[in-house]
C-alpha positions, 0 to 999 in steps of 0.5 A: 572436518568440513561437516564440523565447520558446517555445522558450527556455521550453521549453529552460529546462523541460528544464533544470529538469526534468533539475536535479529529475529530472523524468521519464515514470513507466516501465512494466513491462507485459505489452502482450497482458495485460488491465491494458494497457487500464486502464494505458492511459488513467491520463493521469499515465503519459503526462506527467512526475511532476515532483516538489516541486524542494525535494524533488528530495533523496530523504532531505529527501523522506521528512521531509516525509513523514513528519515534517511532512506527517503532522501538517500533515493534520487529518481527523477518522474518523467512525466505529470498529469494534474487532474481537475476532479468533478467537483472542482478538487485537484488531484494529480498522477506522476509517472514513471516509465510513461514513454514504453510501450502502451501495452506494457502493464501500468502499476498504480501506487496508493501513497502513504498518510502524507504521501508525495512522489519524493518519500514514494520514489523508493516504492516507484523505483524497486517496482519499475527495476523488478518488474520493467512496468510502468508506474502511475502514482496517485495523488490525492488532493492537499499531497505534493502541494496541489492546490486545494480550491474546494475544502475536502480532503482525506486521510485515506483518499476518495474511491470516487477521485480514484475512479476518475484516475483510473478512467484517465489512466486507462485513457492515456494507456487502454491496452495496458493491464492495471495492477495495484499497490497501497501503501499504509494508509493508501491501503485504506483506499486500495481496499476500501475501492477493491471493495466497492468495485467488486468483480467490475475494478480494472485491477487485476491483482494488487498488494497492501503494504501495512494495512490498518484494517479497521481505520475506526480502530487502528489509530489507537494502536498507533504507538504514542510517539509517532501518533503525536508527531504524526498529527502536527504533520498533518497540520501543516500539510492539509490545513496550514498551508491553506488558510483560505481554503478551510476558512468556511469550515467551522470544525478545523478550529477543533481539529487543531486542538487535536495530539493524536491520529485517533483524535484528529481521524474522529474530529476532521470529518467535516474537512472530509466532506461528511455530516458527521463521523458515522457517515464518514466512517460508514463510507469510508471505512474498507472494513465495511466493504473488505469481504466484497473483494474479488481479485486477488489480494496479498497483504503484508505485516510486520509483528513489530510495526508501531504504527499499523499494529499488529494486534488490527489483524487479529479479529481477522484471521478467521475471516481471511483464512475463509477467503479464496482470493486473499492472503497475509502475510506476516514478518516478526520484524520489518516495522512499518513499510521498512522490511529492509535487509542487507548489512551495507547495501540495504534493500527493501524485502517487500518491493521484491515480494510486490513485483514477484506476486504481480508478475506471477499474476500477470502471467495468470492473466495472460494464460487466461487471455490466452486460453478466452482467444482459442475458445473464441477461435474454436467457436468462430470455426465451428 
């Protein structure tokens, strides 16, 4: 009788799982490759992400990510430093977890397209709860009302801000270990930096949450809807609250006329400090620089995102399937840095996939740390 009801169980879970699209994550990885052993044991990759089932819906996903979730998550940041650039440009970091001990790692989190500490606490606190690190949230300049004295921002954030906030953090902190998260738009800037640096980033493993991949491409595959909403926000995030500060820029009358992502990413290089848009795109796109990425690198998709497509992963597959240091990941369902699960008290499936990959990393690390100081002291004795 028991074996009866278990498999009427287990008949009924299938069915339910093929009603919410429940699914094992797929992964595009090099077998031979260095992130395999790492990839490997993340026990999330071997059992279905079943997502929340009044969720199931992509779009009704997003709302609750976006509009409910948000404001439903109370963290308080215990610490803000605002940074003056070297071109005069304000940036700043928000903290959490400032006051442990100075070598307790530092995750460094790359926002979303309007980023601010408020939509991000959900990221910053799951991170800081599975790990017990500290969290240093970049922002870029115009998010979180920063002041914007000198007339350039971007979409995705400049490598060259982020490497004066990295060189500030490792001030404030030199013995911690650095680890990186991008989120959506923010992966832009994770990649696009991971790519420049090469083997010289400080970084010693990161995650990118929702990546767009080619950002000359991806806006056209964001879904209408959202690309139109999308665009009038950045408006009235980056250009009118700051009348005085773009009043030299000839092209943001142009911009303005803009009603979707794609349109206002190919017009507002100007705002972005560029000639024109092939030297934006050529400096700014991570796709350009994507190969030279060196530390390892896990990455994360839903098949049913609207607005970082599924399809932008396509035309590299093959290409990431050679690589030894990066792997995808991706979920039938999760929409766009949603990946909620649980029926009444939701959580986020992909902060815990981002804390388990950094953890098992940082261990890598401290065993190669460790075996470099018993070499170093063999040596010193002989």
């Amino acid at each position: 009788m028991n074996a009866v009801f278990s498999l009427l169980n287990q008949l009924s879970q299938t069915a339910w799982d093929r009603v919410t699209g429940a699914e094992q994550p797929k992964l595009y990885i090099n077998p031979q490759g260095q992130i395999q052993e790492t990839v490997g044991a993340l026990t999330q990759l071997q059992e279905k992400y079943r997502p929340t089932p009044w969720l199931s819906n992509t779009h009704a996903h997003l709302l609750y990510f976006d509009v409910i979730r948000k404001r439903r998550i109370q963290l308080e940041y215990d610490h803000f430093d605002q940074l003056e650039m070297q071109d005069g440009g304000v940036t700043g970091i928000m903290w959490f977890g400032y006051d442990l001990p100075e070598a307790t790692p530092t995750v460094v989190v790359m926002h979303t397209i309007t980023g601010s500490p408020e939509s991000m606490r959900e990221v910053v606190r799951d991170l800081n709860r599975y790990t017990g690190w500290r969290i240093a949230l970049c922002l870029r300049r115009g998010h979180a009302d920063l002041p914007m004295p000198v007339p350039k921002m971007n979409l995705f954030g400049s490598t060259d801000d982020l490497r004066e906030q990295i060189a500030f953090i490792q001030s404030t902190f030199p013995s911690s270990t650095l680890y990186a998260v991008g989120s959506s738009a923010g992966t832009g800037l994770l990649v696009r930096y991971l790519g420049e640096e090469g083997s010289q980033t400080p970084f010693k493993a990161a995650f990118a949450l929702c990546p767009g991949y080619n950002t000359e491409l991806g806006f056209v595959n964001v879904h209408p809807f959202y690309s139109k909403v999308m665009t009038k926000k950045l408006f009235k995030k980056f250009i009118f609250p700051y009348p005085q500060t773009w009043q030299q820029t000839a092209s943001v009358s142009q911009v303005l006329m803009t009603k979707t992502l794609a349109e206002f990413e190919s017009s507002y290089y100007e705002m972005a400090g560029y000639v024109d848009y092939d030297s934006y795109n050529q400096a700014t796109n991570p796709i350009y620089v994507f190969e030279n990425v060196t530390i390892p690198l896990l990455i994360l998709n839903a098949e049913d995102d609207p607005v970082c497509h599924i399809k932008n992963f396509e035309p590299y597959k093959d290409m990431i399937r050679q690589m030894p240091n990066i792997a995808v990941v991706t979920t039938k369902k999760g929409s766009h840095c949603g990946f909620y699960e649980g029926v009444l008290n939701t959580e986020s499936w992909a902060t815990k996939l981002i804390a388990d990959f950094l953890k098992l990393e940082h261990q890598k690390t401290l065993k190669k740390d460790l075996q470099q100081c018993r070499s170093f002291l063999i040596g010193s004795a002989v």
